[in-house]
C-alpha positions as YAML, in Angstrom:
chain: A
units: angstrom
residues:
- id: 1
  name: UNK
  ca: [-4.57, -52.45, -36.74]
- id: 2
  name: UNK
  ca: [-1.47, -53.31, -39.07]
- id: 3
  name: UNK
  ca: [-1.55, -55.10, -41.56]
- id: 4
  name: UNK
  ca: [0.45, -56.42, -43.98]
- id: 5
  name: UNK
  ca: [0.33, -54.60, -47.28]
- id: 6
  name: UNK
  ca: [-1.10, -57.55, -49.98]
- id: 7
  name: UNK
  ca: [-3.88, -58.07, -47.65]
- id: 8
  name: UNK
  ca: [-4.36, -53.73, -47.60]
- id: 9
  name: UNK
  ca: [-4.46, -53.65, -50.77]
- id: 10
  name: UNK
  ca: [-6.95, -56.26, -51.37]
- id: 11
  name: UNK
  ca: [-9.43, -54.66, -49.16]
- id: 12
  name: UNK
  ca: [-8.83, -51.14, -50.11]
- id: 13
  name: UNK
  ca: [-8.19, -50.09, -46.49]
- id: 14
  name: UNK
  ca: [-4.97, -48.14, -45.50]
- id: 15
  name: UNK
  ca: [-2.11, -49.65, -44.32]
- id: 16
  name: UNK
  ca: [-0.31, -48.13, -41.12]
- id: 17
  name: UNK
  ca: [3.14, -49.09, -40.07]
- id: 18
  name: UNK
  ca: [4.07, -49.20, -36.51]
- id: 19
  name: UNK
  ca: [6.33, -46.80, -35.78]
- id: 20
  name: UNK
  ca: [8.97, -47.38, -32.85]
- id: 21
  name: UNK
  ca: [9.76, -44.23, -30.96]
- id: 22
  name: UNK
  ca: [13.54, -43.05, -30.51]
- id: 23
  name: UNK
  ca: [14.86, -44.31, -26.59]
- id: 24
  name: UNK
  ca: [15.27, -41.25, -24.51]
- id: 25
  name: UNK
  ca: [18.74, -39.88, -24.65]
- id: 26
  name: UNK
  ca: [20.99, -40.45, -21.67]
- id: 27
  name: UNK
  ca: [20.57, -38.04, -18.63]
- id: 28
  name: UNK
  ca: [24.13, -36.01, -18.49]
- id: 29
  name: UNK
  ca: [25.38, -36.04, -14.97]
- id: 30
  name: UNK
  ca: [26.39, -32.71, -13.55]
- id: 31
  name: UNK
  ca: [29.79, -31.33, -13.00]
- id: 32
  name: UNK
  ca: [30.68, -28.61, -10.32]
- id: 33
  name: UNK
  ca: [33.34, -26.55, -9.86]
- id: 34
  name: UNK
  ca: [35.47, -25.55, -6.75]
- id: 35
  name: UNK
  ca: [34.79, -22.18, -7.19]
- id: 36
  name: UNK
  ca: [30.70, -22.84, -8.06]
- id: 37
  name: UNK
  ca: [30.55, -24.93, -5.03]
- id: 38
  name: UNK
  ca: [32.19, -22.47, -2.50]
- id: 39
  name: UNK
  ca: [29.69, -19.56, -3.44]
- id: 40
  name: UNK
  ca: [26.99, -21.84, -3.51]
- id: 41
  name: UNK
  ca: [27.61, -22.86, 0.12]
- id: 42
  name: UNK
  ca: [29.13, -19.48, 1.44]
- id: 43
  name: UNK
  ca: [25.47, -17.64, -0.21]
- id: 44
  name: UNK
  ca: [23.46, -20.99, 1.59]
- id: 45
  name: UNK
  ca: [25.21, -20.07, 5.02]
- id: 46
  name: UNK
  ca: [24.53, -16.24, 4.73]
- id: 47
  name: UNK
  ca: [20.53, -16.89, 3.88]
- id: 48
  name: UNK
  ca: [18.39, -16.17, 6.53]
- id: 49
  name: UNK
  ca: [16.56, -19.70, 8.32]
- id: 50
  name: UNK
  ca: [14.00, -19.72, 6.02]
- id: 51
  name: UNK
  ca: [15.73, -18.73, 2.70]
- id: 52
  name: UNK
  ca: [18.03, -21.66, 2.48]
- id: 53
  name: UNK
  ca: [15.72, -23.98, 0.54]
- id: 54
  name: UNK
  ca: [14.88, -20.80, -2.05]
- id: 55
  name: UNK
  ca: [18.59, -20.90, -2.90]
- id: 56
  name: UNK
  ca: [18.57, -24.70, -3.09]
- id: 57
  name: UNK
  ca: [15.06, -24.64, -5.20]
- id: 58
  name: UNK
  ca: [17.24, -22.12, -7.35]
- id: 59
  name: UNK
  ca: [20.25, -23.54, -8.45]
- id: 60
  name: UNK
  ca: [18.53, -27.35, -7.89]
- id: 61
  name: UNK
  ca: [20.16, -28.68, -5.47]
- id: 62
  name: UNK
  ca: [19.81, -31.37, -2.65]
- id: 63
  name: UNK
  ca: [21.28, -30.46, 0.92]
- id: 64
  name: UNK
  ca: [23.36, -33.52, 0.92]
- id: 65
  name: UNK
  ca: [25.53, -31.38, -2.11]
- id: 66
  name: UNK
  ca: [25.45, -28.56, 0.76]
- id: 67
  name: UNK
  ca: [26.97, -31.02, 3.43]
- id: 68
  name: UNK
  ca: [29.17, -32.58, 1.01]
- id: 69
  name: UNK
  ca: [30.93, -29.23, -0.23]
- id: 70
  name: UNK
  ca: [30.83, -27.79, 3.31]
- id: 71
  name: UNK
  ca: [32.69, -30.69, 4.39]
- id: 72
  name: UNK
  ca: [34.83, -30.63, 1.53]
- id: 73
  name: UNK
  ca: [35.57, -26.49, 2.14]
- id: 74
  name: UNK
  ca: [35.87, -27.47, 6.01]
- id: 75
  name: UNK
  ca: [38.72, -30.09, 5.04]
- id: 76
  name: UNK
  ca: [40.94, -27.81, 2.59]
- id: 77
  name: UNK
  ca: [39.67, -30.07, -0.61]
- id: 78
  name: UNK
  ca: [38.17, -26.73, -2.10]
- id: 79
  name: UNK
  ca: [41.02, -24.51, -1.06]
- id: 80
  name: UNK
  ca: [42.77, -25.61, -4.51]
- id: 81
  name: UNK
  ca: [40.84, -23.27, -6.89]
- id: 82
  name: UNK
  ca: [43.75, -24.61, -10.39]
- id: 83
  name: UNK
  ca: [42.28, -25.55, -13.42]
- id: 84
  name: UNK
  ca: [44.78, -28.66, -13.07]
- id: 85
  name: UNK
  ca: [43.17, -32.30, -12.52]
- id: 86
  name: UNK
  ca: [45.39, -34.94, -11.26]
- id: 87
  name: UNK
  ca: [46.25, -37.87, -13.32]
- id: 88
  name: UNK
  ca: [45.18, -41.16, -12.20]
- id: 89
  name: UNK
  ca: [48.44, -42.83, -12.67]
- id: 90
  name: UNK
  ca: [51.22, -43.19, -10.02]
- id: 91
  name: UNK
  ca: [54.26, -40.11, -10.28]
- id: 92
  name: UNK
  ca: [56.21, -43.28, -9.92]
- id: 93
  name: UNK
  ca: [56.77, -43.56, -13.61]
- id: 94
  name: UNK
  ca: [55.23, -45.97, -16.38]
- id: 95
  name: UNK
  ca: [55.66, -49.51, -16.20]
- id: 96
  name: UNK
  ca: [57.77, -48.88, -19.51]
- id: 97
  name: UNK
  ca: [60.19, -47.02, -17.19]
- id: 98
  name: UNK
  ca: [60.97, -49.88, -15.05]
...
């Protein structure tokens, strides 16, 4: 029970404060790489039929990632191993420019 602390003190009895517990930090979403994913799906393909989910369990993964990536591999997008991300504005120059 909480109480406020003249009418603790009055009666003797201890007072407790309510304590309110720290929110639970922010889940961090994951980040792949090209090369991560192409093992990933080239050791998934090579695992015998009932292995597949074992490598799955392992690194904890769904099998949509699998079909993504695989489609991804399939359509060159994971053929570009650089380090180099692309910028997100146009190579037509800066609105300064024109």
């Amino acid at each position: 029970m909480i109480r406020s602390n003249s009418s603790a003190e009055e009666t003797g009895e201890a007072v407790t404060e309510a304590v309110v517990p720290d929110p639970a930090p922010r889940p961090v979403r994951r980040s792949f790489t090209a090369a991560y994913r192409l093992a990933v799906v080239a050791e998934y393909e090579a695992a015998p039929r009932g292995e597949k989910g074992a490598v799955l369990r392992r690194e904890g993964l769904y099998h949509s990632h699998i079909k993504e990536w695989t489609a991804a591999r399939d359509a060159g997008a994971l053929t570009g191993l650089g380090g180099a991300r692309r910028s997100t504005r146009s190579s037509k120059g800066s609105a300064k420019d024109r």
